[in-house]
C-alpha positions in Angstrom: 0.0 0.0 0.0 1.3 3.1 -1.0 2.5 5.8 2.0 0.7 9.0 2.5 3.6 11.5 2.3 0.7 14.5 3.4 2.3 14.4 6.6 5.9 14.4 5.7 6.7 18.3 6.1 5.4 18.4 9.4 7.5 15.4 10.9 10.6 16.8 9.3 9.8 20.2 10.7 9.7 18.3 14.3 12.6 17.0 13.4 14.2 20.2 12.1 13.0 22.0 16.0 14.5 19.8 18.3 17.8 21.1 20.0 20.3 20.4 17.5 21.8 21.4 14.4 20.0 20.3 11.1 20.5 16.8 10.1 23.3 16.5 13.0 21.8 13.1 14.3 22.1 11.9 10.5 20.4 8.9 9.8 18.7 8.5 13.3 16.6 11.4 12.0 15.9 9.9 8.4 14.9 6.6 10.4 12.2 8.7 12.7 11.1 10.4 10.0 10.1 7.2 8.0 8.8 5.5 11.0 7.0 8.5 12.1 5.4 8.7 8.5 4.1 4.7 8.7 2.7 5.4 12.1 1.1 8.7 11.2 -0.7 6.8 7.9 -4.4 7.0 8.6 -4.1 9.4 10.9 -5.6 13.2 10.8 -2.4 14.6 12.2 1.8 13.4 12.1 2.2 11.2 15.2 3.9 13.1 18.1 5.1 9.7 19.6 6.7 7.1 17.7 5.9 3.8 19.6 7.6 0.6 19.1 5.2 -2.5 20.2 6.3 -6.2 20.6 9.2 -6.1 18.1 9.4 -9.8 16.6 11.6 -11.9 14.9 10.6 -14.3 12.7 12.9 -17.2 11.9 12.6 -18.3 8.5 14.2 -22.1 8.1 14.3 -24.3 5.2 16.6 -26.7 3.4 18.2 -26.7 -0.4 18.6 -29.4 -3.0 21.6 -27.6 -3.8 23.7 -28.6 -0.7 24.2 -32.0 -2.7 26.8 -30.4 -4.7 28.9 -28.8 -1.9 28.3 -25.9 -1.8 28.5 -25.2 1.8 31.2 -26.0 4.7 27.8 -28.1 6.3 25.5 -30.8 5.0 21.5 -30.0 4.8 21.0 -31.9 8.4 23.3 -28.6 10.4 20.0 -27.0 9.1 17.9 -28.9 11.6 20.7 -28.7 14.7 20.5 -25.1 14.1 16.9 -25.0 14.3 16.9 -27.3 17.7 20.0 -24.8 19.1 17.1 -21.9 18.2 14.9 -23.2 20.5 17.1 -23.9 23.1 18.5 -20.5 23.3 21.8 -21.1 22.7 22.3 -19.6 18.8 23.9 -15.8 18.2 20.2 -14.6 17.5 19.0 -15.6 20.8 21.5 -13.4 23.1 20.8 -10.1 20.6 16.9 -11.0 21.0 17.1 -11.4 24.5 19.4 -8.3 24.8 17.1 -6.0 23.3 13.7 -7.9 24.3 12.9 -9.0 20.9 10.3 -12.0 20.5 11.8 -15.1 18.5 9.8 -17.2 16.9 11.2 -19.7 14.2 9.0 -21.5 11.5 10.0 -24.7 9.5 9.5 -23.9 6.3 10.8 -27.1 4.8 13.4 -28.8 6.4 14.9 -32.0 5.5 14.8 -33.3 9.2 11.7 -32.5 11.0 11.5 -31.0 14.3 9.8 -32.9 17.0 9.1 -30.1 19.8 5.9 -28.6 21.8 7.8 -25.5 22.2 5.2 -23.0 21.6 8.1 -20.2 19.6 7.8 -23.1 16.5 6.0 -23.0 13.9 5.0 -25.6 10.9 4.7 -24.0 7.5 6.7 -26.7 5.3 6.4 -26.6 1.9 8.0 -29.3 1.6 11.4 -31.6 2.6 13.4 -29.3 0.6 13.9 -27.9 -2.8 15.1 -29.2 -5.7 18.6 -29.0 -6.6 18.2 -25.7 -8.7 20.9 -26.6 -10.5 19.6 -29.2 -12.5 16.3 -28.1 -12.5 12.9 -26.2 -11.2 13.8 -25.6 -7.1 10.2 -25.9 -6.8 6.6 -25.8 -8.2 4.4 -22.6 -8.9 2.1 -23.6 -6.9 4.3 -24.4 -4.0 5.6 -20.4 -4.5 1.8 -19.9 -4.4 1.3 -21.5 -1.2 4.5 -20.1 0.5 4.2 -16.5 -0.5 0.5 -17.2 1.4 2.2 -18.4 4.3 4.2 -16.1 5.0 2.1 -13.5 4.8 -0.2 -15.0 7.0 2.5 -15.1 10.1 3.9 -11.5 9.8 -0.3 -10.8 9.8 -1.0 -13.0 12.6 2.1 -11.5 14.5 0.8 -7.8 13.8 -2.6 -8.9 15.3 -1.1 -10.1 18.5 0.6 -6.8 18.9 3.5 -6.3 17.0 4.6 -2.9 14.8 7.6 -3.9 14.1 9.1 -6.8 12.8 12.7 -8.5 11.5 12.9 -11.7 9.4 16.2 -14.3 9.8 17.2 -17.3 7.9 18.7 -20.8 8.2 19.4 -22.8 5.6 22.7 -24.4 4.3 23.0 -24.1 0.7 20.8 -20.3 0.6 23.2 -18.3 -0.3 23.1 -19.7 -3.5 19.4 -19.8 -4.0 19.6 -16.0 -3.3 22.8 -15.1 -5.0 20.9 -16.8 -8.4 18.0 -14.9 -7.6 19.8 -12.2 -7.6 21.6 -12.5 -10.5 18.9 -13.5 -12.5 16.5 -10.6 -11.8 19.2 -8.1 -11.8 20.9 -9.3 -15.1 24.2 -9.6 -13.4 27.0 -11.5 -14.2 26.7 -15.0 -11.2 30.7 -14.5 -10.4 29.3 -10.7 -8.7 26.7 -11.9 -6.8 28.2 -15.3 -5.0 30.4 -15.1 -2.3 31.8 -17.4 0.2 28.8 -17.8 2.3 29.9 -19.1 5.8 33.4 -19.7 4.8 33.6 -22.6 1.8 37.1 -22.0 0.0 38.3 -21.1 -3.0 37.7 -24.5 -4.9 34.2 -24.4 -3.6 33.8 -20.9 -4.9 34.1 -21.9 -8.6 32.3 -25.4 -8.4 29.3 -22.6 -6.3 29.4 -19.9 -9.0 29.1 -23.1 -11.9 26.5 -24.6 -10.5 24.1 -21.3 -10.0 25.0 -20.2 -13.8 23.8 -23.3 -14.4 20.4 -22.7 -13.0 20.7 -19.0 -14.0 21.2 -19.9 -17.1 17.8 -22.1 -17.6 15.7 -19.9 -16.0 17.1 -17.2 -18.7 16.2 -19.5 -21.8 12.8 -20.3 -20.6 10.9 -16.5 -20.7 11.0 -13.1 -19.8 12.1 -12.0 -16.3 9.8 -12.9 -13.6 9.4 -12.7 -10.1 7.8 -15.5 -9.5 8.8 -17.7 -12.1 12.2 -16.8 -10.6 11.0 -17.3 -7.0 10.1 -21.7 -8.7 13.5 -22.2 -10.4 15.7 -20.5 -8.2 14.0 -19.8 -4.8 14.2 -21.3 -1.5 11.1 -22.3 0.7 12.1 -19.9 3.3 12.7 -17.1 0.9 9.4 -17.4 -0.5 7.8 -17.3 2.7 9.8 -14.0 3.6 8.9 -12.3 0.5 5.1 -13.0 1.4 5.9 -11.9 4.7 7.1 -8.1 3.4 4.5 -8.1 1.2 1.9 -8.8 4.3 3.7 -5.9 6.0 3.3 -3.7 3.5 -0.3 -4.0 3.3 -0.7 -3.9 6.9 1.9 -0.6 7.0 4.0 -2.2 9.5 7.8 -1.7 9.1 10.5 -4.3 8.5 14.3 -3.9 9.7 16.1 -5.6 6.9 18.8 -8.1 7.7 21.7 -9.2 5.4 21.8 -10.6 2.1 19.3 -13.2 2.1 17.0 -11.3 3.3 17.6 -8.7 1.5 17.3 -10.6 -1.6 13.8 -11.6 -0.2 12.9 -7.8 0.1 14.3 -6.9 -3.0 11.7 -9.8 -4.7 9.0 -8.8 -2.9 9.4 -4.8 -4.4 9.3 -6.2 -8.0 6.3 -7.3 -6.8 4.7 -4.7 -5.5 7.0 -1.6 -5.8 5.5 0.2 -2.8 6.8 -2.2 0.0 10.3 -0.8 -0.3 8.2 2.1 2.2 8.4 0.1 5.0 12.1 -1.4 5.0 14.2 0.2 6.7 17.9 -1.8 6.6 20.1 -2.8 8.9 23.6 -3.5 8.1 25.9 -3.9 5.1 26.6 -7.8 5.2 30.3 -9.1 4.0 28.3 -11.0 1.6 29.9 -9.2 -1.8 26.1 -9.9 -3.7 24.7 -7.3 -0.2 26.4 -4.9 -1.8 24.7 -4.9 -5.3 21.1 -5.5 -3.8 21.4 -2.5 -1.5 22.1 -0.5 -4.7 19.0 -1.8 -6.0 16.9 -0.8 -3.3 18.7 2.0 -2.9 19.0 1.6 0.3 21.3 3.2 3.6 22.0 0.3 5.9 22.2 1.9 9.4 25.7 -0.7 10.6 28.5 -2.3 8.8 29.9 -4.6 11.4 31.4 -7.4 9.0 28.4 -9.6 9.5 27.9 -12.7 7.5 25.8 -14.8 10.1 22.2 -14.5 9.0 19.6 -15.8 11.4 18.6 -12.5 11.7 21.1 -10.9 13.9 22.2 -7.6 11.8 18.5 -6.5 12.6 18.5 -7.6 15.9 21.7 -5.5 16.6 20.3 -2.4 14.8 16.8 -2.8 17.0 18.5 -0.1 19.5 19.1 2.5 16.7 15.3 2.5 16.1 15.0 3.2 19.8 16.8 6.2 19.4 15.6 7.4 16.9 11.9 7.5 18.5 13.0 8.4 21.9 14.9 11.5 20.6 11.6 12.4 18.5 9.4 11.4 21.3 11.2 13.4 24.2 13.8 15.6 22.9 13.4 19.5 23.3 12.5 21.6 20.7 14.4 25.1 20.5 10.7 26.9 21.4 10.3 24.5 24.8 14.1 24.7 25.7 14.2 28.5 25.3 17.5 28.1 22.7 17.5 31.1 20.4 20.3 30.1 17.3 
């Protein structure tokens, strides 16, 4: 859904009053602006309070036919240890969640080892075991892109109805960078060697057999029609991408903001504008990932990332580190002076 921008001069004018020098608090003040403008959508006047309610994380996992070839320093079952780790509280994401109070929740989206657990932070939304090997052919079926983009949405709208205005997506999967690096390259129309990197850490050898492979698959999706999003999303895509592109797309409609993790995710958002062009409105992005593909997405979106740490984790943490910069961004819109209440003359 398109923003509203009637309200933008005010919010900038706020902005512009409080007890500072223009533009001084740099992109703190770009970042309350655009979450001021969401939350002011609807509304008869610019919000005066920026509120952020039950932030969430939602956990995206699923599994790659790829990871036969290689293409990763773990085989396709690490993805189900990670997912158990996840739940037990013992992975990267959980300490940055817990640090800044962030929910975690973590959905299967297609796994090759199921998850046996009551643990109510899990959720079932398998497309399948996992995806083909997109290297030799179709990663998946239309209609399973169908029913994933669905369910996706359908979690980042049940998680807004429970509470939540803002929300972060992570990943796990061995083998995704390279569903996302050939999604990347084949909507972008860039050369496969730019948008593959390492990953988590294969080596050089591993590189070149990686970058074969996803021309491979690149290259078949090219032959057979014009550049699509979803026809991409079937020959190239990964069950837990899918699910995270229906997931912005959900939060788009529902005008709830999305703090934008690393590559993967990225590559998710990126899909989900060529979509629908008017849910790059409520990303905002949160670091610059060593992934060497991050770099040419962000240029797409044309998007500021608010950290460059040297990430290249996924599961979300980039965004979960970044969650504090949102903070102060609305607590210095919500609370700091203006020059009229402070009594500063400049």
């Amino acid at each position: 859904m398109t923003l509203d921008n009637r309200h933008t001069s005010t919010i900038q004018e706020r902005i512009d009053q409080k007890t500072k020098p223009t533009g001084s608090l740099g992109q703190l003040e770009s970042t309350a602006l655009q979450l001021a403008l969401i939350q002011s959508q609807g509304q008869q006047n610019a919000v005066r309070q920026i509120h952020l309610n039950q932030p969430t994380m939602l956990l995206f996992a699923g599994d790659h036919g790829i990871a036969k070839e290689g293409v990763s320093i773990a085989p396709s079952e690490v993805t189900q240890q990670m997912v158990l780790n996840f739940l037990a509280g013992g992975a990267a994401i959980n300490q940055f969640c817990r640090l800044n109070a962030i929910d975690l929740k973590v959905i299967d989206c297609g796994i090759l080892l199921p998850v046996d657990t009551d643990n109510p932070n899990f959720i079932l939304q398998r497309l399948g075991t996992r995806t083909q090997n997109l290297a030799q052919q179709a990663a998946m079926t239309e209609a399973q892109v169908a029913q994933g983009l669905e369910l996706g949405g359908a979690i980042a709208r049940q998680t807004i109805e429970s509470g939540c205005n803002l929300l972060m997506f992570g990943e796990m999967g061995i083998g995704n960078t390279s569903s996302a690096s050939a999604l990347l390259a084949a909507l972008s129309q860039t050369d496969v060697a730019y948008c593959v990197g390492k990953g988590t850490g294969i080596n050089d050898a591993q590189l070149l057999n990686k970058v074969s492979l996803i021309r491979q698959g690149v290259t078949r999706y090219a032959e057979n029609g014009e550049p699509d999003a979803f026809r991409a999303l079937a020959e190239l895509g990964g069950f837990e991408i899918v699910q995270m592109v229906g997931a912005f797309l959900a939060a788009s409609e529902q005008r709830v903001p999305v703090l934008v993790d690393g590559f993967i995710v990225s590559v998710a958002a990126y899909i989900a504008t060529l979509l629908n062009p008017d849910a790059r409105d409520i990303m905002i992005f949160a670091h610059r990932s060593e992934e060497q593909g991050h770099q040419k997405v962000l240029a797409l979106l044309e998007a500021v990332p608010l950290l460059d740490l040297g990430l290249r984790l996924g599961e979300g943490t980039g965004a979960a580190l970044a969650y504090p910069l949102l903070q102060a961004s609305a607590e210095f819109y919500n609370h700091m002076a203006s020059f009229a209440d402070a009594g500063v003359t400049v």
